[in-house]
N, C-alpha and C positions, 0 to 999 in steps of 0.2 A: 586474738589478744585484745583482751579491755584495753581503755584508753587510758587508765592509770598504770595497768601493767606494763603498758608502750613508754609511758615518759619515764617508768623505773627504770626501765632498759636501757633508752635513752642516756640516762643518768651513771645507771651502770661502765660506760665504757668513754664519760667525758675525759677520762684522763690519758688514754692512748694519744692521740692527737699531741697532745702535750708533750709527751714523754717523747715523739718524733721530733717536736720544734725542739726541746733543751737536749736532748742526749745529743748533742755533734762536738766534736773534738773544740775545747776553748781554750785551749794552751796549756799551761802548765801551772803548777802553786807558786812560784816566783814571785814577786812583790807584784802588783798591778801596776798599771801604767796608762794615763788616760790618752798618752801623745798618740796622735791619729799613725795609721800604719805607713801612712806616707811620709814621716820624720825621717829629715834630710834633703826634700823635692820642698820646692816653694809654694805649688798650686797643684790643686787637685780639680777633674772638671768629670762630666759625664758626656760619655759618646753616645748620642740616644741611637745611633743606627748601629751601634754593637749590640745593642738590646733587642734584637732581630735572633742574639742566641737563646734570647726566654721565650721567642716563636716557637726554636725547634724544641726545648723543654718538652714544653708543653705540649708539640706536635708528637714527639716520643710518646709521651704519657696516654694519650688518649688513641694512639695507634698501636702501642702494645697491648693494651684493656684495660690498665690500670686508674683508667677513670673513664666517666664519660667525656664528660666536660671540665673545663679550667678556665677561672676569671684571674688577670694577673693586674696589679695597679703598682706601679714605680714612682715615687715621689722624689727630687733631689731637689736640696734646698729652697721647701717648700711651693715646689712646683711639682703638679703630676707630670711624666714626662714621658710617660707611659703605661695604659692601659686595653689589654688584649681579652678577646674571648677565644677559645680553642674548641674546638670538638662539638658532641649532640649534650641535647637537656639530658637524658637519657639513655641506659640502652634497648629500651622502648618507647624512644620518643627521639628521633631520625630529627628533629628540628634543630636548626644552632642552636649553642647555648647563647644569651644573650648578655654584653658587659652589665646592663642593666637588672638579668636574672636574681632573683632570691635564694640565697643559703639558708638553712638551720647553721648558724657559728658555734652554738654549743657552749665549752668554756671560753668564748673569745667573749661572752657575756661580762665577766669577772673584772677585767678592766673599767669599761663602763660602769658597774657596781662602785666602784672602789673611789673612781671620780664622782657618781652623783654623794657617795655620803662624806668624801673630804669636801665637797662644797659647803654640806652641812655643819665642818667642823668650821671651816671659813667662815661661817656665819654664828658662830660662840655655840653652835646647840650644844657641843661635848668638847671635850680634852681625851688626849688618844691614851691618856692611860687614865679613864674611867671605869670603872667597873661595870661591865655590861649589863648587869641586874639594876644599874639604877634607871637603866630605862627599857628592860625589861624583868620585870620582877619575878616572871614565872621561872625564871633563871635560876633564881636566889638560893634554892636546895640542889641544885644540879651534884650531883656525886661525881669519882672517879671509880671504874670499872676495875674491883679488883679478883684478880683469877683465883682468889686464897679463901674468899668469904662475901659477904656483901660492898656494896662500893660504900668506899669511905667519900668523906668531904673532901675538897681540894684543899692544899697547905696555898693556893694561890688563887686568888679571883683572876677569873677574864676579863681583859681591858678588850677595849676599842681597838687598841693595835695589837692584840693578838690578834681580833676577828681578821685584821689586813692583812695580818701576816702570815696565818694559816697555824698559830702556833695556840690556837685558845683548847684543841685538846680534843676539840670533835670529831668524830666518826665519820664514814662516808659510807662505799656501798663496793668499795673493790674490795676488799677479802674478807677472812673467814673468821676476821674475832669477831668475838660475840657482840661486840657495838655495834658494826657493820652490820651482823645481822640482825640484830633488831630494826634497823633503819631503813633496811629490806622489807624485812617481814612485815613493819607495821606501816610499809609505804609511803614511809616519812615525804620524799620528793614528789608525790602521786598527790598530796594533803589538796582541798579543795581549795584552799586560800592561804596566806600568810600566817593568820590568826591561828585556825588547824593548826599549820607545821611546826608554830610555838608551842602547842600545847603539846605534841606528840614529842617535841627536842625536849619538853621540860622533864619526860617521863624516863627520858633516856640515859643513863649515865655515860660521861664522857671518856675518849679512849685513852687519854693519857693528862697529866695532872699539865695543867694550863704553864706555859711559857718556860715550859721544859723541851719541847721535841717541834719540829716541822713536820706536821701532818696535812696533806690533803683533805681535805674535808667540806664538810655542809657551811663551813664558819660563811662564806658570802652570799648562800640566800640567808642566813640568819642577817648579814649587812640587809637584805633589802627588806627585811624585815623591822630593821631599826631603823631604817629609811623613813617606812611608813608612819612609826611613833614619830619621829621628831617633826617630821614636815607636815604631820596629818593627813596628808596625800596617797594614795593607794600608788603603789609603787610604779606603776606603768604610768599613772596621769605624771607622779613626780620625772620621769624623763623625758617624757613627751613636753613638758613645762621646764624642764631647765637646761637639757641638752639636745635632744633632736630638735626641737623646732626651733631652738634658738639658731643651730645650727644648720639648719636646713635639710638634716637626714628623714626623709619623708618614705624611704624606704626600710625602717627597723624598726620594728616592734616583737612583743610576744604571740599575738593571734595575728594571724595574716588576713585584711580582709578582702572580701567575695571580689572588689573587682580586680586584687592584686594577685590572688590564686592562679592564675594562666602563668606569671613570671614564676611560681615556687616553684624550682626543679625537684624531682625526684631523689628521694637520698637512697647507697647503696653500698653492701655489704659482700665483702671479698671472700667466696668459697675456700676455704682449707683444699678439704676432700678431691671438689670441682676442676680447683686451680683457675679460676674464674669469677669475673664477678657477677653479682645479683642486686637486681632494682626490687626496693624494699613496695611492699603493697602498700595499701590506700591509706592504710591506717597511720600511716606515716604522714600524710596529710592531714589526716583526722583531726590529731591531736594539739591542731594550730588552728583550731577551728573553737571561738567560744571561751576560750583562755580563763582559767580564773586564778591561777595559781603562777604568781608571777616569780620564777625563780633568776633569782641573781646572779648565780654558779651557773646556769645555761642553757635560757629558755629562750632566746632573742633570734631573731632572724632577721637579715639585714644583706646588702650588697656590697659587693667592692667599693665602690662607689662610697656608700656612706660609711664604711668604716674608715676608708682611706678620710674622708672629713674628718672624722674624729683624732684616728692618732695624728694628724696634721695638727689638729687642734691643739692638741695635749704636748707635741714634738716642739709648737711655738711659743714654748711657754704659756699653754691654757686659753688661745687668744687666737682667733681663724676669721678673715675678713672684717672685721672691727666688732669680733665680737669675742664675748671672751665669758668663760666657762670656769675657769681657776686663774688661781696667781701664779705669777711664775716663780714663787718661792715654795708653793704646794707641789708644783710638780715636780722640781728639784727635793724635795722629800719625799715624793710617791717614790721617785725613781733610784732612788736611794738603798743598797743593799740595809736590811732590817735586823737581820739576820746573827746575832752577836754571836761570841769565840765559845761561850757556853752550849748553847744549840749544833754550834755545829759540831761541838766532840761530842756527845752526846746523837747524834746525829750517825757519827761515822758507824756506830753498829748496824746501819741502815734503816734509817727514821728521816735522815736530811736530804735535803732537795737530790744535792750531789750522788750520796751513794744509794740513792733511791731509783733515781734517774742511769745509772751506770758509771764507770769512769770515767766516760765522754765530759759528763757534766758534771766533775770535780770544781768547777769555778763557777758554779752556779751559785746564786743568792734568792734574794727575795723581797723586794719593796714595800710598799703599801698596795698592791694588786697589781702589781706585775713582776713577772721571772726577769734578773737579773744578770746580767755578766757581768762576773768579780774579776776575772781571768784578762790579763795583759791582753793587747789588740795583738790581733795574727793575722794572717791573711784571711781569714774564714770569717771571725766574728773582733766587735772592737770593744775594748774594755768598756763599760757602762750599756752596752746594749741591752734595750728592756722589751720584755714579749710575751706572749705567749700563745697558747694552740687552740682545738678544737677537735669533738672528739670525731665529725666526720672529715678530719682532715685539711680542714682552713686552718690556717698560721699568718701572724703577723709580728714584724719588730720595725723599734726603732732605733737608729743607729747614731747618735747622737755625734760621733767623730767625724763620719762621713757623712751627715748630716741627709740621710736615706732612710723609707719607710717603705716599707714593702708590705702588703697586703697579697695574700694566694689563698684563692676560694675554690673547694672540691665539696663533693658531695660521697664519700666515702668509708665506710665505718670501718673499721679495725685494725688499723693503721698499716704498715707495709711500706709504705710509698715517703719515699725521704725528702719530702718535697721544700722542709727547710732547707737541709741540705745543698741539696740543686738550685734553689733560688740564690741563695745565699753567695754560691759560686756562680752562677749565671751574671746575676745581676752586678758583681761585683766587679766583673771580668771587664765590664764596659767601664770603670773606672779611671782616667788617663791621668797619671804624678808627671807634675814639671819639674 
């Protein structure tokens, strides 16, 4: 397998992961409610030696086969208070895995995306319902894909906050309409640069008429692509320059380099047939090697460790050790369901987060780049909680009530393993109401 047919593939199955972290039961369609689950008790605190139960988690996981290794980081009001490694790098590679080891996070990319270019809006470059041809033009004829004849025009321009919200209309690479396929076949996410993947999106007509439907899609490498116009910055120097170094994440980027290769663990994919799982070959490596094509939707590799920095960051209102990355009125909007009453009927024929994701995640929303709970707090998940996945199986949210960030890093492809699920209930379980 070429190295561009590796990162298609790659790209192929970023939404499994996803679909694990949002599909878990979020209560009911009942009015929401942001009162934390412990409304009636005075004080809530964390037992950190109850969190000895995401020991055994983890110790399951990696003793049944269904991973190699597991990095876990627990943050409670904005304190880490907890972070474990479990099991080997591998299962051809007998060494621990180490808290410090390197993930592929995949679509956990997407968040980060969403923060570097609302800083941009921070800084006047745009207004979020601009139309996205005014700063990229190759846009400007984009059709809509129709199954009766040629694509017609859009009756709607794509803004800014469609690209956030996944609603501007674009295609991706999970099924079988013909948008999809063309985004396949002509390698769209494989493109050698930014530059390319505009020219090949501009060729493309889009899969549904802009700010009618919640489609998963290319819309946030197209962000890191509008990244590059407004800041001038090739997308990787722009995060390296406004949030990892600010921040101190010195572990995430998109090319891993030569002397951090010994941390990149091996990524791995679960047999059907087998009933087993399989460490993926080299090439798996390969294609972290020499980067030019910096995708926004899910090219990033990075550690417990410095993600747990980030959503800290983002959880404090934009602002981590005196430093600060957003306003805390931007991310009270990022985290903000987006998602209006139009889309989501429109949705319910299975186009929207909710009946996409299953009935699990009927109370699912949608922010400015991250998944949303609309759904009243329950013992599982708390109203506002924002998150989302990856597609070998890292998950992360914030829990804004219980004031908890959870970070869980696998190395995993094909989903199976309900690892939001478990965390979710693990970690919560140490939770002690007065």
């Amino acid at each position: 397998m070429d190295m561009n047919a590796f990162r298609w593939f790659a790209h192929v199955v970023l939404l499994l992961a996803s679909v694990a972290l949002l599909a878990q039961p979020a209560g009911t369609d009942e009015a929401t409610s942001s009162e934390p689950t412990w409304h009636g008790k005075t004080s809530v605190s964390i037992d950190k030696a109850a969190l000895s139960a995401v020991d055994e988690m983890m110790a399951k996981y990696v003793e049944e086969g269904s991973v190699a290794g597991i990095v876990v980081s627990v943050s409670y009001q904005n304190e880490v208070v907890y972070t474990k490694a479990v099991g080997n790098r591998g299962l051809e590679d007998e060494r621990p895995v180490k808290e410090d080891d390197l993930f592929r996070i995949y679509s956990m990319t997407k968040p980060i995306t969403g923060v570097a270019l609302m800083q941009l809006h921070e800084q006047g470059k745009f207004e979020l319902d601009d139309r996205l041809d005014k700063y990229i033009p190759e846009f400007a004829d984009l059709k809509v894909h129709n199954p009766e004849g040629d694509p017609t025009p859009p009756k709607n321009p794509i803004t800014i906050r469609n690209l956030l919200t996944h609603t501007a209309g674009f295609g991706y690479v999970f099924t079988g309409h013909p948008v999809d396929q063309r985004i396949r076949n002509e390698n769209v996410l494989g493109s050698k640069d930014l530059e390319e993947f505009a020219k090949k999106v501009a060729d493309i007509p889009l899969m549904h008429e802009p700010a009618t439907r919640w489609q998963y899609s290319i819309a946030v490498d197209v962000q890191g692509l509008l990244i590059e116009r407004l800041s001038g910055k090739t997308f990787d120097v722009y995060l390296q320059e406004n949030i990892f170094g600010p921040l101190g994440m010195e572990d995430t980027f998109f090319g891993v380099p030569e002397d951090k290769f010994d941390r990149f663990l091996p990524n791995h994919s679960w047999s059907r047939s087998m009933n087993h799982l399989i460490q993926s070959g080299p090439q798996s490596f390969e294609s972290y090697r020499d980067v030019t094509f910096f995708s926004g939707g899910g090219g990033l590799v990075s550690t417990a460790h410095d993600y747990m920095t980030f959503a800290r960051a983002v959880a404090n209102g934009g602002e981590l050790n005196g430093v600060r990355i957003l306003k805390a009125e931007t991310v009270e909007e990022m985290r903000r369901n987006h998602l209006d009453e139009a889309i989501h009927a429109e949705g319910r024929t299975g186009e929207d987060p909710g009946a996409m994701l299953g009935s699990g995640a009927r109370n699912f929303g949608f922010g400015l780049g991250f998944g949303v709970n609309t759904g009243p707090s329950t013992a599982g998940r708390s109203h506002g909680e924002y998150n989302w996945g990856g597609a070998a199986g890292t998950v992360f949210w914030i829990d804004p009530v219980e004031d908890l960030i959870v970070v869980g890093m696998i190395q995993r492809m094909g989903g199976g393993v309900p690892l939001s699920r478990d965390l979710h209930r693990t970690v919560r379980s140490a939770l002690v109401y007065e």
